[in-house]
C-alpha positions in Angstrom: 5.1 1.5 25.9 8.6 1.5 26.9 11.1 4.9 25.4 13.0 2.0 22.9 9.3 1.2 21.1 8.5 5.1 20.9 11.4 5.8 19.3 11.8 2.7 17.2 7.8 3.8 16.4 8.9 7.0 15.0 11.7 5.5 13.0 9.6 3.2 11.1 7.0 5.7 11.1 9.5 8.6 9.8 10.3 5.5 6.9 6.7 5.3 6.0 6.4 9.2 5.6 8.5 8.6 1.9 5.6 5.9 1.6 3.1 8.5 2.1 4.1 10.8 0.2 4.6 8.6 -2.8 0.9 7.7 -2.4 0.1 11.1 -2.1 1.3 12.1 -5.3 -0.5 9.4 -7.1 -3.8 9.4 -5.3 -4.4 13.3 -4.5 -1.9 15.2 -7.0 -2.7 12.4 -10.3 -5.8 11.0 -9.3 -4.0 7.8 -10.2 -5.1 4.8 -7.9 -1.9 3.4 -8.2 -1.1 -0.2 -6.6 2.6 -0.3 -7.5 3.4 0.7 -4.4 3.0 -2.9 -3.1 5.8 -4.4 -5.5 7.7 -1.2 -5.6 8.4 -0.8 -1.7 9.8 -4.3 -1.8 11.9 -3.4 -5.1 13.7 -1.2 -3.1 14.4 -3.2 -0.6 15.7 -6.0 -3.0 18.0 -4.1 -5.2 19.6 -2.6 -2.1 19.9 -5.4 0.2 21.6 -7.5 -2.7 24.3 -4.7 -3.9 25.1 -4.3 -0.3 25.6 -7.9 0.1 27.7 -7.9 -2.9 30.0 -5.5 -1.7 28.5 -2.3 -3.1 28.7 1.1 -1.1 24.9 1.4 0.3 24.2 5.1 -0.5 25.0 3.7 -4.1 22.5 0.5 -3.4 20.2 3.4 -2.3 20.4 5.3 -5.3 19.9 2.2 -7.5 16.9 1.0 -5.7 15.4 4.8 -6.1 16.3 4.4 -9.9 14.4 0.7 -9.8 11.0 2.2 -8.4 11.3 5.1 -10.3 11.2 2.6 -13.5 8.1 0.7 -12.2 6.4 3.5 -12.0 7.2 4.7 -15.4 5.8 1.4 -16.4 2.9 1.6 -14.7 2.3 5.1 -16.5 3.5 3.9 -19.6 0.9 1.3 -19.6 -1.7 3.5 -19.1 -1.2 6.5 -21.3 0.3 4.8 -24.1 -1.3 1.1 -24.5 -4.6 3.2 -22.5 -4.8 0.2 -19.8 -6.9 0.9 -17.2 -4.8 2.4 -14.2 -5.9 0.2 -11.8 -5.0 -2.6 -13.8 -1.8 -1.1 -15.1 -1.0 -0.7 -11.0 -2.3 -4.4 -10.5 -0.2 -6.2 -13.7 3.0 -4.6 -12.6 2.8 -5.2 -8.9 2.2 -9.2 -9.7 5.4 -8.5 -12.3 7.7 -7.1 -9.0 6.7 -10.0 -7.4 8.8 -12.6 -9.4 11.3 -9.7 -10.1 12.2 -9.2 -6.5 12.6 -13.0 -6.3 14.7 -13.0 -9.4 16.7 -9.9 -7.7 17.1 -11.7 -4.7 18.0 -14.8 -5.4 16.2 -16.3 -2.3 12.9 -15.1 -0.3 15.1 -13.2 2.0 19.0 -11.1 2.3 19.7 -10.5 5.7 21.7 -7.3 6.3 23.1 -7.5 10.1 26.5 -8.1 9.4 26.8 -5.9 6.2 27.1 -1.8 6.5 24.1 0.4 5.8 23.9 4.1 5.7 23.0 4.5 9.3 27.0 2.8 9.6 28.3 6.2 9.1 26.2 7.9 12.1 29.0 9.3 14.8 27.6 7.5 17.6 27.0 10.5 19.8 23.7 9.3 21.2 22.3 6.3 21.7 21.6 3.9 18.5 17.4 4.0 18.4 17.8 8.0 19.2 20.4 8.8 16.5 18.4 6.6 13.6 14.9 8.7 14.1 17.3 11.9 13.6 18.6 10.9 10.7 15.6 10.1 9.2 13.8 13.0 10.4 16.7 15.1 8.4 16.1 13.2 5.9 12.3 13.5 5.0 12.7 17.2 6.1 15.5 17.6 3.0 12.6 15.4 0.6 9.8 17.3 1.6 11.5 20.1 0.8 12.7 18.9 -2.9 9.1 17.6 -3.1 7.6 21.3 -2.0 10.1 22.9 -4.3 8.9 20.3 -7.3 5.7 21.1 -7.2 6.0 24.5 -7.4 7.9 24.4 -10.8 6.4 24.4 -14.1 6.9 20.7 -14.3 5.0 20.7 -10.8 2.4 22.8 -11.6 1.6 20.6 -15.2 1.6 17.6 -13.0 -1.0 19.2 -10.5 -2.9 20.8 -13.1 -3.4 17.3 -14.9 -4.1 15.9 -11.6 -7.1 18.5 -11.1 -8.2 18.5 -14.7 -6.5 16.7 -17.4 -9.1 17.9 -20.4 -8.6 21.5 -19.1 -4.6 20.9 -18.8 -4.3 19.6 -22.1 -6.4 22.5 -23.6 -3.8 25.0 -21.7 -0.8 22.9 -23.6 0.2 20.9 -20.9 1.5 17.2 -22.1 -0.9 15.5 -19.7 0.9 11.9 -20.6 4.7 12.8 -20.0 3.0 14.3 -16.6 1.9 11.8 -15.6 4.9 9.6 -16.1 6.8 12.0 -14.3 4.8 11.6 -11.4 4.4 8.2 -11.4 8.3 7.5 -11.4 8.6 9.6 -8.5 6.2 8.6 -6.4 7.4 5.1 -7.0 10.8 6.4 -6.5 10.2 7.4 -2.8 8.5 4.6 -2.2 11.9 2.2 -3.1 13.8 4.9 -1.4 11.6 3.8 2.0 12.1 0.0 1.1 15.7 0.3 1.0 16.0 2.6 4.3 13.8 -0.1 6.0 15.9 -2.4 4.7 19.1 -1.5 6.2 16.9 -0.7 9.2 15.4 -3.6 9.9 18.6 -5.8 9.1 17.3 -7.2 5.5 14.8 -7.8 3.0 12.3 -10.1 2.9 9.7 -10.9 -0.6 6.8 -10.6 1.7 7.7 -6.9 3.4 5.6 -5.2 0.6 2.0 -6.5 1.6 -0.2 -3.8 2.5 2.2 -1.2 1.8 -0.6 0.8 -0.3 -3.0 0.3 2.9 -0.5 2.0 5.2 0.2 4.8 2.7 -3.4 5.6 2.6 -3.4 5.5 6.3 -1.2 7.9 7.1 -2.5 10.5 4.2 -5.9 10.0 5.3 -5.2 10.5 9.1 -2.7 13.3 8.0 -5.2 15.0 6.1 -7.7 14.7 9.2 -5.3 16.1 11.9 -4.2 19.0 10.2 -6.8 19.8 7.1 -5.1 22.4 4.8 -5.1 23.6 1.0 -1.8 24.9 0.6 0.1 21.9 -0.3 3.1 22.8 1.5 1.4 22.2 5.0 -0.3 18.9 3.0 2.6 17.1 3.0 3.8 18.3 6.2 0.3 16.3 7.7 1.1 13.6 5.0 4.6 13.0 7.4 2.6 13.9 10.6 0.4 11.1 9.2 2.7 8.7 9.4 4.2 8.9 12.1 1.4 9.3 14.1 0.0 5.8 12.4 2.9 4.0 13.8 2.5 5.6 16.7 -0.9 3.9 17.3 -0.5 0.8 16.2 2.5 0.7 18.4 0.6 1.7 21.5 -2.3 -0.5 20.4 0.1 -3.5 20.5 1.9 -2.9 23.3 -1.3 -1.9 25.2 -1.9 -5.4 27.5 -5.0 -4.7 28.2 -6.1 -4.9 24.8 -4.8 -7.8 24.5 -3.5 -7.6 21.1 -0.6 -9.0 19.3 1.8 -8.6 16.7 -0.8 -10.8 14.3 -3.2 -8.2 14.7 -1.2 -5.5 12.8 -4.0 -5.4 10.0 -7.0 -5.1 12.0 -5.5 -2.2 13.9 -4.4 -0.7 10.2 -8.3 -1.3 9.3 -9.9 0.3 12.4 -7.4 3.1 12.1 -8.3 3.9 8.1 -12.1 3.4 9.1 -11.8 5.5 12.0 -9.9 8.3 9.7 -12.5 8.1 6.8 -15.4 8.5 9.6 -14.5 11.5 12.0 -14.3 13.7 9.2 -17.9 13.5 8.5 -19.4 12.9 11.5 -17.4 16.5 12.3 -19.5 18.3 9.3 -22.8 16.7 10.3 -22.2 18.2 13.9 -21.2 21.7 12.4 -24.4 22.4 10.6 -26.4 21.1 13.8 -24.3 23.3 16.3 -24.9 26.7 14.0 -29.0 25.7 14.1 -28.8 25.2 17.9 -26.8 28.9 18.2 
């Protein structure tokens, strides 16, 4: 693998870390199996693509599309605390929605964005393009992970947590279980339209079909995350949740440009399959193998 695909690798994967951590706030902080993500990422990437091509300053596209997911979301919640729609459903009903939204957003199945400035346009130029872009986007999820940390450690936060862990108890304590849970889901769906329009302006444009198996690569990189560095303290879980990701992209990137594999850019999926199947099983097999070594000693 040549030193432009690592570092475009780590990019991309540094993207998908706002993807990951979405996910993880709806599938390990709410316990919310929450399929937005699929019509949300592209959201993002609709509502800034289309500002910026009409002129609009991107940080402000940015901020829009992060205002669009963070509406989706709400809808997704609202459709499940308040008309009590199942949550996979509510995830499934507004995803299909996003579809025909982002179409109606776009105008056309694709904006292209190679002529038009992005917010990597105001980068000084200091090093090399595919070097500079990682930086920026490492400083980027560093400053969100540390919003995120901070968040979660307020009493909104904690009320979100503690309705993830135990709504019946968290209700008992006072806690508004349904407002928490809207919070949460407009901010994980916030991040992930935040992601959509960075790899947007990344990638040089949006495309309908860029949100397929967005949820699959956010589970991904929180399972493998979770795997590589196991802890409870949730500061150093979304630190893996990150790690997660980019190490994900780092895979499939040397599993496709690994010749003697002999796989290609078609085989994206079953690389993301093998990787989540290989993440769900090593974890196991390791606490099988503890109890076995401590009988042999």
């Amino acid at each position: 693998m040549s030193l432009y695909s690592l570092w475009g690798a780590i990019e991309i994967g540094l993207i998908f870390g706002l993807v990951a951590l979405g996910v993880f706030i709806t599938f390990r902080v709410l316990n919310f199996p929450d399929l937005t993500v699929d019509g949300s990422f592209p959201l993002g990437a609709a509502v800034a693509a289309t500002l910026i091509g009409s002129g609009i300053d991107p940080f402000a596209a940015t901020a829009a599309a992060i205002a669009a997911g963070a509406a989706a979301g709400f809808i997704t919640g609202w459709l499940h605390v308040r008309l009590k729609i199942m949550d996979l459903l509510a995830g499934i009903l507004v995803m299909i929605a996003l579809y025909s939204i982002n179409l109606r957003i776009m105008g056309k199945p694709n904006v292209p964005l190679i002529t038009e400035p992005t917010i990597f346009s105001v980068l000084p130029g200091w090093l090399p393009d595919y070097i500079e872009r990682p930086l920026a986007m490492l400083a980027l999820i560093a400053v969100t992970k540390l919003l995120l940390d901070w968040f979660f450690s307020s009493e909104i936060g904690l009320a979100l947590r503690a309705t993830g862990a135990n709504a019946r108890m968290a209700r008992a304590q006072g806690v508004a279980t349904g407002t928490a849970t809207l919070v949460g889901m407009a901010l994980s769906n916030a991040l992930v339209a935040l992601a959509g329009a960075v790899f947007a302006q990344s990638q040089g444009g949006a495309d309908i079909s860029m949100g397929i198996g967005t949820i699959v690569i956010g589970l991904a990189a929180v399972i493998v995350g979770e795997s590589v560095l196991p802890a409870r303290r949730l500061v150093l879980t979304t630190l893996a949740v990150v790690l997660g990701a980019v190490l994900y992209r780092l895979f499939v990137a040397l599993a496709l440009n690994s010749e003697f594999i002999g796989l290609k850019a078609q085989d994206l999926n079953l690389v993301t399959a093998v990787l989540v199947g290989l993440a769900l099983v090593l974890p196991r097999l390791k606490r099988r193998r503890a109890p076995r070594a401590g009988k042999e000693a």
